[in-house]
C-alpha atoms as one frame of an Amber mdcrd trajectory, in Angstrom:
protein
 -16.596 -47.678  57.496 -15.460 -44.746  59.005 -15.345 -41.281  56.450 -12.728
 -38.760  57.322 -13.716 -35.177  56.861 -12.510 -34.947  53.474 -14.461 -37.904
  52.163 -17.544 -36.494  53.883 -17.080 -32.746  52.308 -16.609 -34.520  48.599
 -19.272 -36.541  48.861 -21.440 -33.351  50.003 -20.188 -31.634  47.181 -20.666
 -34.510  44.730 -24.653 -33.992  46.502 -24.972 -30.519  45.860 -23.269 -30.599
  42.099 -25.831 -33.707  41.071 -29.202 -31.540  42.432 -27.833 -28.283  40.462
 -27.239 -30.562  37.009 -30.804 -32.505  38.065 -32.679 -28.778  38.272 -30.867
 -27.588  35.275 -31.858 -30.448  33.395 -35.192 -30.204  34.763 -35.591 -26.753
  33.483 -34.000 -27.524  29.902 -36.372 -30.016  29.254 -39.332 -28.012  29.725
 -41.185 -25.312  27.684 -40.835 -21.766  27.522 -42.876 -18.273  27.056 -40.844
 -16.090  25.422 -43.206 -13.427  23.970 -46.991 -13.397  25.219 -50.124 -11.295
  25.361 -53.944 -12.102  27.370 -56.618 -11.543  25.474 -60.092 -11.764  26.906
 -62.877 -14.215  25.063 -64.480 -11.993  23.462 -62.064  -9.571  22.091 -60.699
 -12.785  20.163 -62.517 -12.019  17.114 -60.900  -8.301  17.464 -57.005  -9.570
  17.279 -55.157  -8.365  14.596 -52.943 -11.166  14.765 -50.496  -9.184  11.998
 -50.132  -6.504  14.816 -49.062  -9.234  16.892 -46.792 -11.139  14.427 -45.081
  -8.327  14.097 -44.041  -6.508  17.022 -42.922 -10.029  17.858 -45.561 -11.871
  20.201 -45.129 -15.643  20.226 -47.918 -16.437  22.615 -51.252 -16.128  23.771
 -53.597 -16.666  26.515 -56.701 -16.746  25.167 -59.628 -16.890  27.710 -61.728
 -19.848  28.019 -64.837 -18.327  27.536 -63.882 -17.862  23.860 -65.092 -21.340
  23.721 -68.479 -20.616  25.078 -68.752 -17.055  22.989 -68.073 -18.835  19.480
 -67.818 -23.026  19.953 -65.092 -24.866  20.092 -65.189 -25.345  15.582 -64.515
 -21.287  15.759 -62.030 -21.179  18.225 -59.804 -23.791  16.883 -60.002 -22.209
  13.263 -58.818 -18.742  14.993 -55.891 -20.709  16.725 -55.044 -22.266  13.257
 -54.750 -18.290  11.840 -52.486 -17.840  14.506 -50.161 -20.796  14.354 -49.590
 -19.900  10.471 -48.147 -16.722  11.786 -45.864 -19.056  14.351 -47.852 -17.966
  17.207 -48.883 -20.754  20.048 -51.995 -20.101  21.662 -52.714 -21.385  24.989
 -56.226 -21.342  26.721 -56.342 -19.652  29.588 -58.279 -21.054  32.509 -59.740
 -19.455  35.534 -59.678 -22.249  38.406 -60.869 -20.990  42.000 -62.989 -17.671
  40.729 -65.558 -17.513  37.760 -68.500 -15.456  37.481 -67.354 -12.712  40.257
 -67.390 -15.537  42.698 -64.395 -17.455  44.585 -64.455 -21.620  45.139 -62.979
 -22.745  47.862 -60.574 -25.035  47.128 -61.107 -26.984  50.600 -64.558 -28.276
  52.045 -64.716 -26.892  54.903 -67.441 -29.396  56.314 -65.302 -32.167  55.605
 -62.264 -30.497  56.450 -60.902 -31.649  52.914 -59.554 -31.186  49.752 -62.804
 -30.087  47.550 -62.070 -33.057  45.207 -65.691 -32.658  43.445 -64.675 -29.325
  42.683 -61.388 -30.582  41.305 -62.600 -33.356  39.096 -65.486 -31.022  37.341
 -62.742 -28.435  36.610 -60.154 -30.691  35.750 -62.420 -32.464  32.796 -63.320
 -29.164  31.446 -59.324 -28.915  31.376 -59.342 -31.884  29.577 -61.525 -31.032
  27.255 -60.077 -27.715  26.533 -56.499 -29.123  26.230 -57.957 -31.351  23.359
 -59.205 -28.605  21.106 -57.755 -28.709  17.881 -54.184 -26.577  17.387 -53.943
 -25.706  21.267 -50.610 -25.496  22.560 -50.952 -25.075  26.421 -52.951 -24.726
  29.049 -52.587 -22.158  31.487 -53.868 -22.242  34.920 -54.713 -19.169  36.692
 -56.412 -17.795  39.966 -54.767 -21.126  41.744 -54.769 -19.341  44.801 -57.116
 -18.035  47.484 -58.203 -14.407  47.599 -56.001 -13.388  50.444 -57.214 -15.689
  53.353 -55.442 -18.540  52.809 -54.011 -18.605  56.500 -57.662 -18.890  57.963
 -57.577 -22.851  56.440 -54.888 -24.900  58.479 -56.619 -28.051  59.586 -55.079
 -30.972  62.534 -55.126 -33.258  60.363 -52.761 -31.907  57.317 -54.731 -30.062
  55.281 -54.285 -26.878  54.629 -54.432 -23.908  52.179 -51.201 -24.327  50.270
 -51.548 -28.280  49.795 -55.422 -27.444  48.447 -53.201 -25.599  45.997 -50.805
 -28.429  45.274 -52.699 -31.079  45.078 -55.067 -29.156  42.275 -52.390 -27.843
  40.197 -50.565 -31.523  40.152 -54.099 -33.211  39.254 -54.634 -30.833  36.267
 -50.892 -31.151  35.112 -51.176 -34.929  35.133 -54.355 -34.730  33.432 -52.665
 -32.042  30.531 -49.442 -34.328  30.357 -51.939 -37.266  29.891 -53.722 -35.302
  27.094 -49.804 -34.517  25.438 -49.155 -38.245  25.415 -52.411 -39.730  23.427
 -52.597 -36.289  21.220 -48.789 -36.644  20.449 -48.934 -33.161  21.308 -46.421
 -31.154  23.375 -48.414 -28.792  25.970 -46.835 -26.449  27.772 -48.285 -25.954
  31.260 -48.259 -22.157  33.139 -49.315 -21.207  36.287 -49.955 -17.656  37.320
 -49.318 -16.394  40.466 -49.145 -13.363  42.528 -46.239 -11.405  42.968 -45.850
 -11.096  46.363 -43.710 -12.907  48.656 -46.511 -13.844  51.441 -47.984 -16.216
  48.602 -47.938 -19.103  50.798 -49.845 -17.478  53.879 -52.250 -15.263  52.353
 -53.232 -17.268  48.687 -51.707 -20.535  49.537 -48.907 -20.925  46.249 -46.250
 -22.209  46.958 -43.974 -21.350  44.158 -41.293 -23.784  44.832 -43.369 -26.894
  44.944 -45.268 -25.384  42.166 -42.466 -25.060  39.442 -42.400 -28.498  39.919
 -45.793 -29.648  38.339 -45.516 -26.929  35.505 -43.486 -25.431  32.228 -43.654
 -21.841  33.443 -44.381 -19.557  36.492 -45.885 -16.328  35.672 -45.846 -14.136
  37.600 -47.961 -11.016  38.017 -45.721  -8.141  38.560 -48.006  -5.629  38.023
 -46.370  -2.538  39.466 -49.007  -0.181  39.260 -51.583  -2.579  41.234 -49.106
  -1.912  44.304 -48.382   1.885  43.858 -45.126   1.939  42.005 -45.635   4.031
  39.183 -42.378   6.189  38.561 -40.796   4.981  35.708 -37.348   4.249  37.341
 -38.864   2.675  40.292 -41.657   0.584  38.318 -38.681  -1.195  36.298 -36.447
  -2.021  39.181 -39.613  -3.409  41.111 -40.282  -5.499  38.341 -36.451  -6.791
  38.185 -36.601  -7.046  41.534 -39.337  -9.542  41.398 -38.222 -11.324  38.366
 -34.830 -11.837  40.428 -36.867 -13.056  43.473 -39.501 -15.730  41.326 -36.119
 -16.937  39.368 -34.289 -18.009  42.949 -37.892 -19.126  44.258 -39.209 -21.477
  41.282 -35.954 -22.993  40.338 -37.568 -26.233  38.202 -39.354 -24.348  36.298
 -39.011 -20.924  33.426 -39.903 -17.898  34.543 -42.497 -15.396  32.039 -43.186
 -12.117  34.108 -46.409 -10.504  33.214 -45.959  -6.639  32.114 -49.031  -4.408
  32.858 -49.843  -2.532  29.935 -51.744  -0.017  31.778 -51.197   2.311  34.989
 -52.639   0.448  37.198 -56.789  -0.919  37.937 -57.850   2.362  39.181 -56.638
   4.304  36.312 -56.475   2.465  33.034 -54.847   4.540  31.090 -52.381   2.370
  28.306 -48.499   3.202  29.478 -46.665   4.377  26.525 -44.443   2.089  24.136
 -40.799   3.500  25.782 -42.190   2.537  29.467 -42.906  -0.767  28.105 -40.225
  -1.442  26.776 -38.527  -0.588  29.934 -40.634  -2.951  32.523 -40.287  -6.124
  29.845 -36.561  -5.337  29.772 -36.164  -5.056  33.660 -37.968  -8.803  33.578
 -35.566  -9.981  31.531 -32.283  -7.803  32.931 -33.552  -9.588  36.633 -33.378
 -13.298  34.825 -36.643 -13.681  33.471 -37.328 -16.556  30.561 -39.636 -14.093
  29.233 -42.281 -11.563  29.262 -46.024 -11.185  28.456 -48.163  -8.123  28.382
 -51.754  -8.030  30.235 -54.139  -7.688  28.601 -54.600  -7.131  25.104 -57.211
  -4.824  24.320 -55.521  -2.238  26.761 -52.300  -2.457  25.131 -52.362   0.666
  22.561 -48.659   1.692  22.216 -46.413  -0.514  20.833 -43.116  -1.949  20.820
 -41.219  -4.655  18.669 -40.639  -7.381  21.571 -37.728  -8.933  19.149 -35.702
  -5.459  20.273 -35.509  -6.971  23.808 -32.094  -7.611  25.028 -31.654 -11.429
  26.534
């Protein structure tokens, strides 16, 4: 059968309408961070989870070593104060770095993916994701610390499908968890904010958005030298426009530094906050959340955020 040109540009058309209504579907279905905060394990204890309630936080991140600090009874009693105040707590997971030190997500003497390392890390996961009252999981330092590019092997492997293959084994394993806990997880996946991710910490966003609720970015603006107030809020819209075009299946939470940068941690004020979480959410973020906790001193009701 022979298709004129007309028959061929429908048909394209008909191609490119179905993958925009699969994506958008895709992105309906899953979960969302509206509102969040990190807090460190063992400032848990120090929450005032009023303060939080009311200036309008939804979420948190709450370190995995929380579990260690206080046992896992403790933990999920905290996480039950915190859902009565309709806040979702999600534990918070270092993957490739613990203890000042960075795993390699490839063996390098087999020149493959370091599935040992996987499967240990992967059942503590599990066992995380089946605490009592938790409502996600969220996976961070997926990535290598800037030298992704020197791991590119013959025969396929390579940095960014170390990455891919982890962060799909772990959301299985979570989804698995949602299915025989009849409870409804909602997977995030920080990343850095840069758009080199794939060559120097091997994330790729794209593929990425795939396996999980919610990309967070880390646009921490004063970590790369933009600290006047104008230019830190259009750097962070910029980069919420960017991560919204790049992880397309999945929502989008930009993390807000609430603090001038590493080198000088003084807390920003409550206006400049305002302004960076707005930027997010002006460049097409789903939502914003505010790192960390203990550093955040001056604040603002996140309900006053225009969406």
């Amino acid at each position: 059968m022979n298709l004129s040109k007309k028959h061929i540009a429908v048909i394209a058309i008909i191609f490119v309408i179905a993958v925009i209504l699969s994506i958008f579907a895709s992105v309906m279905l899953k979960n969302n961070i509206e509102t969040g905060i990190w807090v460190k394990g063992n400032h848990m204890n120090d929450v005032n989870l009023d303060t939080l309630s009311e200036n309008g936080v939804k979420d948190i991140f709450l370190h995995s070593s929380a579990v260690n600090l206080y046992n896992e009874e403790n933990v999920s009693q905290w996480i039950k104060k915190a859902n009565d105040k309709n806040i979702t707590v999600h534990i918070w997971v270092q993957c490739f770095y613990s203890d000042n030190n960075w795993v390699n997500p490839i063996n390098t003497t087999t020149e493959d993916y370091n599935y040992d390392f996987f499967n240990t890390k992967i059942d503590e996961i599990e066992k995380l994701a089946n605490i009592e009252g938790v409502g996600g999981i969220q996976l961070d330092y997926i990535r290598f610390p800037g030298n992704a590019y020197d791991y590119d092997y013959p025969n396929g492997v390579n940095s960014v499908g170390a990455v891919n293959k982890f962060v799909s084994m772990a959301s299985d394993k979570i989804k698995e968890v949602s299915r025989n806990k009849n409870k409804d997880l909602t997977i995030s996946a920080v990343v850095m904010p840069e758009r080199d991710n794939k060559k120097y910490y091997g994330q790729d966003v794209w593929t990425l958005s795939q396996y999980v609720d919610v990309i967070v970015p880390m646009a921490y603006a004063g970590n790369y030298n933009v600290t006047e107030s104008n230019a830190r809020a259009e750097w962070i819209k910029n980069t919420a426009i960017y991560f919204k075009e790049t992880a397309i299946w999945s929502n989008v939470c930009i993390g807000i530094q609430t603090y001038e940068s590493d080198s000088v941690e003084t807390p920003l004020s409550a206006s400049q906050l305002k302004k960076d979480s707005q930027a997010a959410l002006d460049g097409g973020a789903n939502g914003i959340a505010l790192f960390p906790w203990e550093l955040t001193k001056n604040w603002f009701n996140l309900n006053e955020l225009q969406r």
